[in-house]
GUVEXZA-390710 format. One record per residue (C-alpha): residue number from 1; residue in three letters; z, y, x. Coordinates in Angstrom, 1 decimal. Layout:
<sites>
seq;type;zz;yy;xx
NUM;ALA;Z;Y;X
...
</sites>
This chain:
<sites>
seq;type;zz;yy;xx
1;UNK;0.0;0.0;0.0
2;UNK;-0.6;3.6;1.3
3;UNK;2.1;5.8;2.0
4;UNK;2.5;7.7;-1.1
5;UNK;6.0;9.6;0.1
6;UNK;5.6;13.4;0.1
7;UNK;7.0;14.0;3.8
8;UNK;6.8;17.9;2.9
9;UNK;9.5;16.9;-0.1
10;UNK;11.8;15.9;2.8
11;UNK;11.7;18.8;5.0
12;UNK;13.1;20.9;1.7
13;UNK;15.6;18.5;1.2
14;UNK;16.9;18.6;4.9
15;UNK;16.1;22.2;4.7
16;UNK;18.7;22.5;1.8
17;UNK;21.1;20.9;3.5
18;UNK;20.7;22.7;6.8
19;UNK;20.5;25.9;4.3
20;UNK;24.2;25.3;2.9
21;UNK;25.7;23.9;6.1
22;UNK;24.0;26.8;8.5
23;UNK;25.7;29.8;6.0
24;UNK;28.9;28.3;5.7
25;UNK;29.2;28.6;9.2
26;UNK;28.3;32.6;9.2
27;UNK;30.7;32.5;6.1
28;UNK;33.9;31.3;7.8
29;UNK;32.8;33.8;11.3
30;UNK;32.7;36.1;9.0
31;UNK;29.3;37.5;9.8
32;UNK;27.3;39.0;7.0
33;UNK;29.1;36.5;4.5
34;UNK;27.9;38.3;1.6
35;UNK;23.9;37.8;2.6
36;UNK;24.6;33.9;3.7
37;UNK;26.7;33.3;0.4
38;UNK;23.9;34.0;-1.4
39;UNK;21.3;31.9;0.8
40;UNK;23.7;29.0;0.6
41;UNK;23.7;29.3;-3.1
42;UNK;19.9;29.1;-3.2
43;UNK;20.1;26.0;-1.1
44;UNK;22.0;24.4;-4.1
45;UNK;19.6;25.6;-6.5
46;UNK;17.2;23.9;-4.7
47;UNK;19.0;21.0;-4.2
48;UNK;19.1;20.7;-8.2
49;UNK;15.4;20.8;-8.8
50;UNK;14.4;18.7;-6.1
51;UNK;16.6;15.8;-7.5
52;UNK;14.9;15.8;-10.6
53;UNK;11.9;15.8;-9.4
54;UNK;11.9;13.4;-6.9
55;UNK;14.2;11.2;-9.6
56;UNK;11.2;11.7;-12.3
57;UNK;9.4;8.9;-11.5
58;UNK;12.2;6.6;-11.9
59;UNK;13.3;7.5;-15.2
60;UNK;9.2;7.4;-16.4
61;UNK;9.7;3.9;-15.5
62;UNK;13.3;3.7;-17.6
63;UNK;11.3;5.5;-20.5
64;UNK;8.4;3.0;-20.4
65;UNK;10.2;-0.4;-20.1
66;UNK;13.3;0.8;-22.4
67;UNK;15.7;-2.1;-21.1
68;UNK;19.4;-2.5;-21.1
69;UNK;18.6;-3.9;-17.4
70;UNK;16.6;-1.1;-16.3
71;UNK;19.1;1.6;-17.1
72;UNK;21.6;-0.4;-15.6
73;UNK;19.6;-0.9;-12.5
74;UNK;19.0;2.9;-12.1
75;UNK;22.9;3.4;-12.2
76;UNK;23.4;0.7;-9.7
77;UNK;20.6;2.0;-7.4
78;UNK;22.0;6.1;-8.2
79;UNK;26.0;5.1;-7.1
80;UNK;24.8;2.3;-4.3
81;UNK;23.1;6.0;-2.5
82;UNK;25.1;8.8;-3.6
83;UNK;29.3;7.0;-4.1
84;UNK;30.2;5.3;-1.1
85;UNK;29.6;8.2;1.1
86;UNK;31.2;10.5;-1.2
87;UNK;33.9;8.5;-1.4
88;UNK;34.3;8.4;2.4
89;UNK;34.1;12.1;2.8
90;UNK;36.7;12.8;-0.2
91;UNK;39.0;10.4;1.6
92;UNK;38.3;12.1;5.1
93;UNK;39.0;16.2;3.1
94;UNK;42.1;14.5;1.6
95;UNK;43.5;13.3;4.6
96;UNK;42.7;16.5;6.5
97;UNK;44.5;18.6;3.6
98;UNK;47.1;16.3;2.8
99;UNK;46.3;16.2;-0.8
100;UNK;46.9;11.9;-1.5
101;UNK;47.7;11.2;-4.2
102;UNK;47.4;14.8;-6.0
103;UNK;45.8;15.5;-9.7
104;UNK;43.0;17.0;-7.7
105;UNK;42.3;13.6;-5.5
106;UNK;41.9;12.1;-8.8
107;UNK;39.7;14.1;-10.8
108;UNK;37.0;14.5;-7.3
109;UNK;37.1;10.5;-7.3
110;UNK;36.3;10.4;-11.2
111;UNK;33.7;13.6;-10.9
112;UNK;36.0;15.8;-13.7
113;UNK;37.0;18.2;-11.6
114;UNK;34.1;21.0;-13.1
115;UNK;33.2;19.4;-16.2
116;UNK;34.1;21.9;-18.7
117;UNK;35.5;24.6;-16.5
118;UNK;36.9;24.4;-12.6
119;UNK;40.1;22.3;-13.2
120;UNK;41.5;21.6;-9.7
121;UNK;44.3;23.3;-8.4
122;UNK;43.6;23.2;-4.6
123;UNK;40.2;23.2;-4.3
124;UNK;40.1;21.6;-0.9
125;UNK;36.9;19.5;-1.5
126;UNK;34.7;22.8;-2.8
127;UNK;31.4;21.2;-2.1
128;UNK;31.7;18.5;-4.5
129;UNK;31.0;20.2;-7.6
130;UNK;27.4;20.1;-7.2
131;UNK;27.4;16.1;-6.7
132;UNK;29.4;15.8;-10.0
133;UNK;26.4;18.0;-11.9
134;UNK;24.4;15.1;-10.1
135;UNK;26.3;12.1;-11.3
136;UNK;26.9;13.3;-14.9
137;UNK;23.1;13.9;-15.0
138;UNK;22.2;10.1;-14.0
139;UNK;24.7;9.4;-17.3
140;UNK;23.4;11.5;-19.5
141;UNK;19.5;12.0;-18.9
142;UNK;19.4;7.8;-19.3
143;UNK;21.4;7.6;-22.3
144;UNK;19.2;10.2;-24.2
145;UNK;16.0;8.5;-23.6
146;UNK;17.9;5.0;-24.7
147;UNK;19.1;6.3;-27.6
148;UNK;15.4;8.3;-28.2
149;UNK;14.3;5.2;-28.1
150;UNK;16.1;3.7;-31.1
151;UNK;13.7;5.9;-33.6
152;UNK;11.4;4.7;-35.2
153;UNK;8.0;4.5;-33.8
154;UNK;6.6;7.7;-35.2
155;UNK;9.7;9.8;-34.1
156;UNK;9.7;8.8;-31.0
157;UNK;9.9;11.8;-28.7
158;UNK;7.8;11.8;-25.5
159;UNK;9.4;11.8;-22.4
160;UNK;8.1;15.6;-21.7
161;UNK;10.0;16.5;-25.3
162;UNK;13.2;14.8;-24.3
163;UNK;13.0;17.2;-20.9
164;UNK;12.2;20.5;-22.8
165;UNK;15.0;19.4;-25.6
166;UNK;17.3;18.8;-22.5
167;UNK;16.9;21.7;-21.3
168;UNK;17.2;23.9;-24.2
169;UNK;20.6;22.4;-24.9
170;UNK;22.1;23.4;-22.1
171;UNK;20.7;26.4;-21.7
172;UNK;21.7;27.2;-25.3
173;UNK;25.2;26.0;-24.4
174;UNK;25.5;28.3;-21.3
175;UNK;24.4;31.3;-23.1
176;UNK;26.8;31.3;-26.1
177;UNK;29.8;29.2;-24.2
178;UNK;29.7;30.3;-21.0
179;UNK;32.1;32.5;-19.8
180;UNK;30.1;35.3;-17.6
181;UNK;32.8;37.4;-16.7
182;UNK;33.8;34.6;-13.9
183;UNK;30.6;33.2;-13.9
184;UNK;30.6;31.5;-10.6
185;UNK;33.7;29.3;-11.6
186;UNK;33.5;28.9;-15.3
187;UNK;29.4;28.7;-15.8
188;UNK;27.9;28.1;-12.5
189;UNK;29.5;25.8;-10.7
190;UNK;30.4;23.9;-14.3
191;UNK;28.6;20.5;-15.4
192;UNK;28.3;21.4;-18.7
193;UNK;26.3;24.3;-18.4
194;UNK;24.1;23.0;-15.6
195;UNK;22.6;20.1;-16.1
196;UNK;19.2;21.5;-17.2
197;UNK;18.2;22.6;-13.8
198;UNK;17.8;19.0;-12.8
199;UNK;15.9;18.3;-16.0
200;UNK;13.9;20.8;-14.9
201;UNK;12.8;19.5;-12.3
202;UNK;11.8;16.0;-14.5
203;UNK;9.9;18.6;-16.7
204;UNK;7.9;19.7;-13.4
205;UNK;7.3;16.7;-12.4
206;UNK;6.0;15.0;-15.5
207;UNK;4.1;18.7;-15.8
208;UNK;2.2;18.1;-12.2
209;UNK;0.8;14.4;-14.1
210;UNK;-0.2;16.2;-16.8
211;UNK;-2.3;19.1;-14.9
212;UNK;-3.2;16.8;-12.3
213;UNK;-2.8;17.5;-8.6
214;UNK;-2.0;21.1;-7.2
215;UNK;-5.1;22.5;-6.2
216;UNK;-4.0;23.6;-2.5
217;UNK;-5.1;27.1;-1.7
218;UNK;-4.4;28.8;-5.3
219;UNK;-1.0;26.6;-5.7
220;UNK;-0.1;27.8;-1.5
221;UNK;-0.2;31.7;-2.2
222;UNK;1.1;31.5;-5.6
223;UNK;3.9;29.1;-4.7
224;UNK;4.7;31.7;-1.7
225;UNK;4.3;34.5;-3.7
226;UNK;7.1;33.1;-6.7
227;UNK;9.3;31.6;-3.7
228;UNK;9.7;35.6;-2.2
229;UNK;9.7;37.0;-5.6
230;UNK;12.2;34.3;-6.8
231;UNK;14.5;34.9;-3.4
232;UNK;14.9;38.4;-4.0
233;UNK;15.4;38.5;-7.8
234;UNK;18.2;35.9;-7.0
235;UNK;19.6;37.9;-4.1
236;UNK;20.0;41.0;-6.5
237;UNK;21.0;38.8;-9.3
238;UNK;24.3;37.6;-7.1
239;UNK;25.4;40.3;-4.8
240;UNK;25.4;42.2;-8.6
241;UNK;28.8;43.0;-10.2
242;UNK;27.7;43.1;-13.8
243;UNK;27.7;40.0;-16.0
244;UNK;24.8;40.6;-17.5
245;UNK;22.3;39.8;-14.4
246;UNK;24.0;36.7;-14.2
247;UNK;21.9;35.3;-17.3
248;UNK;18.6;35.6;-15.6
249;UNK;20.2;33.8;-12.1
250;UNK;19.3;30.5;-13.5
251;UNK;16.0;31.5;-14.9
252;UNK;15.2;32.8;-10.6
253;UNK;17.0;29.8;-9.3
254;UNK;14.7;27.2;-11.2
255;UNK;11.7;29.6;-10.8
256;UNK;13.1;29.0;-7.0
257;UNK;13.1;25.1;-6.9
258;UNK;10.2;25.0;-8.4
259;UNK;7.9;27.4;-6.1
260;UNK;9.2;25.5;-3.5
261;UNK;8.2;22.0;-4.3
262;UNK;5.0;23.0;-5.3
263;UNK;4.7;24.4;-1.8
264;UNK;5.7;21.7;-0.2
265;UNK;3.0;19.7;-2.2
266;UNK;0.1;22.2;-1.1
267;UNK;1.2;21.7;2.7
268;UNK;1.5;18.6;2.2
269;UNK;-2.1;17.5;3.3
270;UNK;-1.7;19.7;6.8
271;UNK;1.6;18.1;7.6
272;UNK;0.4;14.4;7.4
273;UNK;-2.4;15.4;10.2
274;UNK;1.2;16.5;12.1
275;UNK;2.9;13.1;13.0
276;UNK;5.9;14.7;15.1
277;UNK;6.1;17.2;12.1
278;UNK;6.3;13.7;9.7
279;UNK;8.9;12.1;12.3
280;UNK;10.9;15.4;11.9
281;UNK;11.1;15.5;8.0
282;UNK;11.9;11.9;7.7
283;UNK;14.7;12.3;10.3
284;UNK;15.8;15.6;8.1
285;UNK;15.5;13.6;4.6
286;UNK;17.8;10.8;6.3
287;UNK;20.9;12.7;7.5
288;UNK;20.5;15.5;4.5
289;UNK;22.8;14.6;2.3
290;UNK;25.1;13.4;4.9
291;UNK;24.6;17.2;6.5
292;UNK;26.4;18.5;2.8
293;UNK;29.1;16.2;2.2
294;UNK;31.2;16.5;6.3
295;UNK;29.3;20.1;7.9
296;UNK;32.4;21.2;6.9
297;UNK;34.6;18.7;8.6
298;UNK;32.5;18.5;11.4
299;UNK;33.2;23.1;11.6
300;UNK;36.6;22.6;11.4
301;UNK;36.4;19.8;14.3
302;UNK;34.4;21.9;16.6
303;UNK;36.4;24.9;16.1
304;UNK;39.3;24.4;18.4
305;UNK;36.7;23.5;21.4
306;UNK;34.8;26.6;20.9
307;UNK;37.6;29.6;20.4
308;UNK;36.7;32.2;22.5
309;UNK;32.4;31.2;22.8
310;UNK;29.7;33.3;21.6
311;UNK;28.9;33.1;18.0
312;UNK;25.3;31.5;19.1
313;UNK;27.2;29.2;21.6
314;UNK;29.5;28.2;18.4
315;UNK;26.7;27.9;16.5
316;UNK;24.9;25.3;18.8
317;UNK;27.8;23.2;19.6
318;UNK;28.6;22.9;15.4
319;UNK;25.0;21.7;14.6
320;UNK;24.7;19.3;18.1
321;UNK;28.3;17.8;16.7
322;UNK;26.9;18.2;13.1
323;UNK;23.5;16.1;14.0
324;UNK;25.6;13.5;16.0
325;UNK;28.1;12.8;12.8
326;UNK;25.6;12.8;10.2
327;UNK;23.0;10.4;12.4
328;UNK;25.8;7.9;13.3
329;UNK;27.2;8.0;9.7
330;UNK;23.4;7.3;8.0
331;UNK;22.6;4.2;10.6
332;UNK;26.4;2.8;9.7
333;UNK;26.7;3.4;6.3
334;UNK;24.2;4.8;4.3
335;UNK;21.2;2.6;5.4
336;UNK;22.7;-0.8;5.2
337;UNK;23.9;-0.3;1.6
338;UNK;20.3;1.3;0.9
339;UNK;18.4;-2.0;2.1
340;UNK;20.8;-4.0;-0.3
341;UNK;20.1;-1.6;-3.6
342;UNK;18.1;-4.1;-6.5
343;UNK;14.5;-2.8;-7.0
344;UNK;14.5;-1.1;-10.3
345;UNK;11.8;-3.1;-11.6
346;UNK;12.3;-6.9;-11.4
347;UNK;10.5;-8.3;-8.7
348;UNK;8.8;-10.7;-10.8
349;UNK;7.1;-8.3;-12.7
350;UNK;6.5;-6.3;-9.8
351;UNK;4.3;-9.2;-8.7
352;UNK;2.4;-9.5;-12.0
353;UNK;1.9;-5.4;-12.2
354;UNK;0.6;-5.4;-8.6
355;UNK;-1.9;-8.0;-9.4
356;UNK;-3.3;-6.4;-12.4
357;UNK;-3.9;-3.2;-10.6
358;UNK;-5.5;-4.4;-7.6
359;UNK;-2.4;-4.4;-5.0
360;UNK;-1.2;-0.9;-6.3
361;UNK;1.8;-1.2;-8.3
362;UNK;1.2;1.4;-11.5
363;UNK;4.6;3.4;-10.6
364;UNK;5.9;4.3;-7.0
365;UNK;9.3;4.2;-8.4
366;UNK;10.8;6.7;-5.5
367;UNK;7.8;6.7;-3.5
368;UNK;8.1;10.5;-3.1
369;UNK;12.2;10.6;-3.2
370;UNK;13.2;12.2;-0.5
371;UNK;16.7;10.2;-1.2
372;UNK;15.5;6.9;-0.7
</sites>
């Protein structure tokens, strides 16, 4: 089979990571926090749309074959990537802020810490808010589309109709719900409100198949031209003290994620001719989200060996440790648990599906993931 894997997809994943890992180190030097704040929260955004993207494919296949089995391998195949190294890191913050056995421990292990509203009081494990939008999205995106699939034949709602529907509830929900006034805490940073910019990225997706492919000059300069526009929109929207900009930030952030992926997709035929460019990407895809769970416990490592340095000297030694950690950690843990995850389609029918379409199985399930 050809290799169908958008390499591009990967470098904006690593990317992410590096851009959420990189600020926070400005952030805690204290240099030009409010500027790197901002890029770090874009990195997040962009985390968001690129997950549902990239997951797209998989849940087509969960929509198509409507099995008990299926959802339950897309669950299996979800945790088996995304829990044990959570878990790890969680464990690793809790020892480092002596918070066992606390309410807080608790509710980061079962994801409720941000469901409704921030509900931890230490927040000593800040990053993990955006995993629990992740994992609570893998619940709930599934179970629509089984129970769509209970009405009857004529009612049936596409799987583009579930997405829009998706969207719209949150976005509904946010709007008349959300609490603006501390809108990072109580809407931002909350599951309930923010699960539609990962079905937006399952609408983009499913979007591209019906358009076809990006034509690559028009989809380039417009792509670049929405990814500045986006970037500064989003920059005014979050440096601004009123409340009501903060309505249009999630309008720019998935305006964001999506400009960027369909970048990505119009380089995407220059980078292949690039193979230390490929090697790079698939190397930055590997130990991205590795980079976002322990950056931080990899700064706070480093930072007694580099008192007194240069901020670029800091810098350099954080990300040399950082690349070490996260390398190490992805050839120990994180790849031998992915070689063991179940296909999501039997392998039996994988066999009869490749046969009737002349060696190419019909869907890549995670061909282009940049999370495996």
């Amino acid at each position: 089979m050809s290799d169908r894997r958008i390499h591009s997809l990967d470098f904006v994943r690593g990317g992410a990571a590096l851009g959420v890992a990189i600020p926070h180190f400005f952030i805690e030097q204290k240099f030009h926090a409010p500027l790197f704040e901002a890029v770090s929260i874009y990195a997040v955004e962009i985390f968001f749309v690129l997950s549902g993207f990239v997951l797209a494919p998989q849940l087509q296949l969960c929509y198509e074959l409507d099995r008990a089995a299926i959802y339950g391998r897309f669950l299996v195949r979800r945790w088996m990537r995304t829990l044990p190294p959570y878990l790890i890191a969680l464990v690793l913050f809790t020892l480092t802020f002596d918070r066992f056995f606390s309410a807080d421990f608790v509710r980061y292990a079962l994801f409720v810490q941000n469901l409704t509203g921030v509900g931890v009081v230490n927040d000593y494990f800040q990053i993990s808010w955006s995993l629990s939008v992740e994992e609570w999205f893998y619940i709930t995106f599934p179970l629509m589309i089984a129970l769509a699939s209970r009405l009857p034949g004529r009612w049936r709602p596409s799987l583009m109709q579930l997405a829009i529907f998706f969207i719209a509830a949150f976005l509904i929900a946010r709007t008349f719900f959300g609490d603006f006034s501390d809108w990072g805490a109580q809407v931002r940073r909350v599951v309930a409100f923010r699960l539609d910019s990962i079905g937006l990225g399952v609408f983009l997706y499913l979007l591209g198949q019906r358009i076809g492919k990006y034509a690559p000059g028009p989809s380039l300069a417009f792509a670049a031209l929405a990814l500045v526009a986006a970037c500064g929109v989003m920059y005014a929207i979050v440096t601004s003290d009123g409340t009501a900009p903060k309505h249009l930030f999630f309008i720019a952030a998935s305006a964001l994620g999506a400009s960027l992926i369909v970048l990505a997709q119009a380089v995407e035929p220059h980078l292949r001719r690039m193979k230390a460019a490929v090697v790079l990407a698939d190397f930055l895809g590997k130990i991205s989200y590795s980079t976002y769970l322990f950056h931080v416990l990899v700064m706070i490592a480093v930072a007694p060996f580099t008192s007194g340095m240069s901020l670029a000297a800091r810098l350099a030694i954080f990300l040399a440790g950082l690349i070490v950690v996260t390398t190490t950690f992805y050839y120990l843990v994180e790849d031998p648990i992915l070689r063991h995850r179940p296909s999501l389609r039997p392998r039996r029918e994988l066999r009869d599906n490749t046969s009737m379409n002349g060696g190419e199985p019909a869907v890549a399930v995670g061909a282009t993931s940049a999370t495996g």
